[in-house]
C-alpha positions as semicolon CSV with decimal commas, in nm:
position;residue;x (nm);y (nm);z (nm)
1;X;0,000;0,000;0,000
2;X;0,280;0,228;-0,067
3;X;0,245;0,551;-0,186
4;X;0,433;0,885;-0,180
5;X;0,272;1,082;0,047
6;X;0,485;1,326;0,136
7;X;0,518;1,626;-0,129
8;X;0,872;1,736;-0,252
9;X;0,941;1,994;0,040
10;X;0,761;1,829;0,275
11;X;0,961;1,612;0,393
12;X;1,208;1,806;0,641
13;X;0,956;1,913;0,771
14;X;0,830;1,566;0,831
15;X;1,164;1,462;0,963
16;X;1,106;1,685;1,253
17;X;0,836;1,455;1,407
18;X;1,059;1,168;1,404
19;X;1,362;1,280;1,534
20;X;1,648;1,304;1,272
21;X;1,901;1,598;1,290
22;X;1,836;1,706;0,941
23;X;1,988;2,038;0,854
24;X;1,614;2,151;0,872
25;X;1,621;2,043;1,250
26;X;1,847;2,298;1,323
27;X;1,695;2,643;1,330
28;X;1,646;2,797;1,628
29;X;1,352;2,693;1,862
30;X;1,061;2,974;1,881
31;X;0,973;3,146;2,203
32;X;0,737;2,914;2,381
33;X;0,853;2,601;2,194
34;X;0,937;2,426;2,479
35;X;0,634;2,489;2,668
36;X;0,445;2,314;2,425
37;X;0,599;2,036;2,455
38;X;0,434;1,969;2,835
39;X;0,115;2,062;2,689
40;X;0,122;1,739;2,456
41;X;0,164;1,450;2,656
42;X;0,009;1,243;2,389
43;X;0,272;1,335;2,143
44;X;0,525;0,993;2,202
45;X;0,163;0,763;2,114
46;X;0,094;0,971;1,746
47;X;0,505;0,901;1,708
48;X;0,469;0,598;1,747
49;X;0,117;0,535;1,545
50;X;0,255;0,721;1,254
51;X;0,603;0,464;1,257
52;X;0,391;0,198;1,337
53;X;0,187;0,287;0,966
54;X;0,508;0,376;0,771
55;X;0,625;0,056;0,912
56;X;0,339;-0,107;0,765
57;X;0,289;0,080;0,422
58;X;0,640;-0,002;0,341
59;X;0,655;-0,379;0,406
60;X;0,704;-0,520;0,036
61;X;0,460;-0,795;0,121
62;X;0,177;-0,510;0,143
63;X;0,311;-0,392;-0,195
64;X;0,271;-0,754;-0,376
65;X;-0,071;-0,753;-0,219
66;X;-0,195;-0,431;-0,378
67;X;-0,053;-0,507;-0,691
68;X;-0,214;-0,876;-0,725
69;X;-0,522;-0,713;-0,606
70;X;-0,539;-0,475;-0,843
71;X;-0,438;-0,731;-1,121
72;X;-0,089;-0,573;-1,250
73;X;0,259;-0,708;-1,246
74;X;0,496;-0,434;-1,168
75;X;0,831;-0,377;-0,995
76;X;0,755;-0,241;-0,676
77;X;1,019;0,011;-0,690
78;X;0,817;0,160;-1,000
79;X;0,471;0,163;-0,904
80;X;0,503;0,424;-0,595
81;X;0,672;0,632;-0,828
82;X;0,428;0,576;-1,056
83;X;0,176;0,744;-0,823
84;X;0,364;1,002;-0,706
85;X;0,374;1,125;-1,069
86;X;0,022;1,048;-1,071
87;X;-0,035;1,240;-0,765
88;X;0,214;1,545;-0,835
89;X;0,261;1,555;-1,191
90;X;0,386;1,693;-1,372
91;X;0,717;1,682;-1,187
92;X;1,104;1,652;-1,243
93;X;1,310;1,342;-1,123
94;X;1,500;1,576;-0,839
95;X;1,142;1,675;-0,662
96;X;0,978;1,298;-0,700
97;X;1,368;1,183;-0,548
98;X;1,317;1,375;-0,258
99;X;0,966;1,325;-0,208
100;X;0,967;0,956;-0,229
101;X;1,348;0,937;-0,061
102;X;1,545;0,784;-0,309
103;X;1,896;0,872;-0,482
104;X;1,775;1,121;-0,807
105;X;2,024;0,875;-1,014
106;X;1,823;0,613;-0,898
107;X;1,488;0,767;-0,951
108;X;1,620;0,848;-1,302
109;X;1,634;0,501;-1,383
110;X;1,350;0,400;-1,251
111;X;1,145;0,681;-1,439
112;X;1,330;0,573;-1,757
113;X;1,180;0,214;-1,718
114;X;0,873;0,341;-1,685
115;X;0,876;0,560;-2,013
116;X;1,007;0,253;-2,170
117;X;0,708;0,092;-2,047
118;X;0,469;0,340;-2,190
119;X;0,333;0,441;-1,849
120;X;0,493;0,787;-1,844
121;X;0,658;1,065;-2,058
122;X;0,898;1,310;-1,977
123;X;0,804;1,678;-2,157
124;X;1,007;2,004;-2,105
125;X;0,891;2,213;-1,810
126;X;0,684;2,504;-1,895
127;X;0,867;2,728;-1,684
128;X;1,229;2,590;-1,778
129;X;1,272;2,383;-2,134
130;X;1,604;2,243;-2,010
131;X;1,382;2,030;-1,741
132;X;1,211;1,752;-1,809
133;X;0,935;1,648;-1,602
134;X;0,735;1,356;-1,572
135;X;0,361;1,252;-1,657
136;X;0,167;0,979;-1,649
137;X;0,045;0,855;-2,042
138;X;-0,289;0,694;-2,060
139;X;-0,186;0,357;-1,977
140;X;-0,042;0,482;-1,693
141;X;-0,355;0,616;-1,572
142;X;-0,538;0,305;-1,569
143;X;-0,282;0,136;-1,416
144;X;-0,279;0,431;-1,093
145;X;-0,664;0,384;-1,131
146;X;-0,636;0,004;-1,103
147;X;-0,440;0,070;-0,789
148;X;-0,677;0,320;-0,611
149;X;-0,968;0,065;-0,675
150;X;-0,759;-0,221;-0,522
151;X;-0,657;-0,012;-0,275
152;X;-1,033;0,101;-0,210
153;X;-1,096;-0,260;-0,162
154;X;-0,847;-0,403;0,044
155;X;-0,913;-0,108;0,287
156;X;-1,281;-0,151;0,278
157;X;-1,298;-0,471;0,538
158;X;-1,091;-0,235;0,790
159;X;-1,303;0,088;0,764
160;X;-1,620;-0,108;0,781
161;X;-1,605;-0,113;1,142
162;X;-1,568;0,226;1,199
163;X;-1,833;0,476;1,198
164;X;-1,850;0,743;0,905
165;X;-1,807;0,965;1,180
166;X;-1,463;0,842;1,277
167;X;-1,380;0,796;0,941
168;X;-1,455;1,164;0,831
169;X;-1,291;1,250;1,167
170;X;-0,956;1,059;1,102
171;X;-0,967;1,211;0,764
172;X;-0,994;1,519;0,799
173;X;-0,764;1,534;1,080
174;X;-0,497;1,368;0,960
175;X;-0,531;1,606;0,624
176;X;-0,505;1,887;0,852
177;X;-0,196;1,767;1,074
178;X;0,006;1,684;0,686
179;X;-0,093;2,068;0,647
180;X;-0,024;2,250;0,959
181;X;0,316;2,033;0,930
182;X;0,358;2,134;0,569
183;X;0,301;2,511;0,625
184;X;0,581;2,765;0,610
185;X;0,660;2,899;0,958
């Protein structure tokens, strides 16, 4: 069930929650910062519930599932890219690198494979011809709609026994934590 969810830019930001000493991680603390730390005592559980999902969203086993569910035979390296160009689009190899953590040689590659396999293109940026950025073709789109309905089913079962209520709740929630975490400062 892997997907890039993070948006190029993002993801220092991100890297804050968890701990790392990113260059990001450095800036000086804002008056009152460490006040609010007492003032969120439930702050090591959502930690640990957001590793505890990345943990589980990255497990290549959840990956074969999604793709057998939704009927396509894929590397797994290239179908969360194939989202994220989906999902971003169009984009340049650099920003999909850093927004699905991978080497920009690597990602390269990877996006190359999937031109080959008629599932994306690479045109010249509109804002700067010597960048090429990637978009998904039409085969590409059904294949990134083949996913979402697989992955609409396989999370069905789970989200049955919660209440729309919840559901909206956790939704809109967690849309507005990516946000607030996203947000210059």
């Amino acid at each position: 069930m892997h997907i890039i969810s993070v948006p190029p830019g993002v993801k220092d930001n991100v890297c804050k929650i968890h701990g790392s000493t990113r260059v990001s991680d450095r800036r000086p603390k804002r008056a009152g910062a460490g006040k609010a730390k007492a003032q969120l005592p439930q702050l090591p559980q959502l930690h640990a519930a957001i590793l505890d999902l990345l943990v589980l969203m990255n497990r290549p086993q959840q990956d074969d599932i999604l793709l057998n569910e939704a009927g396509l035979s894929l590397d797994r390296a290239l179908f969360p890219l194939l989202v994220g160009i989906e999902r971003f689009g169009p984009i340049g190899v650099v920003a999909l690198a850093e927004g699905s953590g991978r080497d920009h040689t690597t990602v390269s590659r990877q996006v190359a494979k999937l031109v080959e396999l008629g599932l994306v293109e690479r045109r010249p940026s509109a804002a700067d011809a010597r960048v090429h950025q990637a978009v998904v073709t039409k085969a590409g789109r059904r294949m990134t709609d083949a996913l979402a309905a697989a992955r609409q089913r396989l999370a069905a079962p789970v989200l049955a026994k919660w209440s729309e209520k919840d559901f909206e709740s956790l939704v809109r929630l967690l849309r507005r934590f990516v946000d607030d975490i996203a947000a210059p400062e």
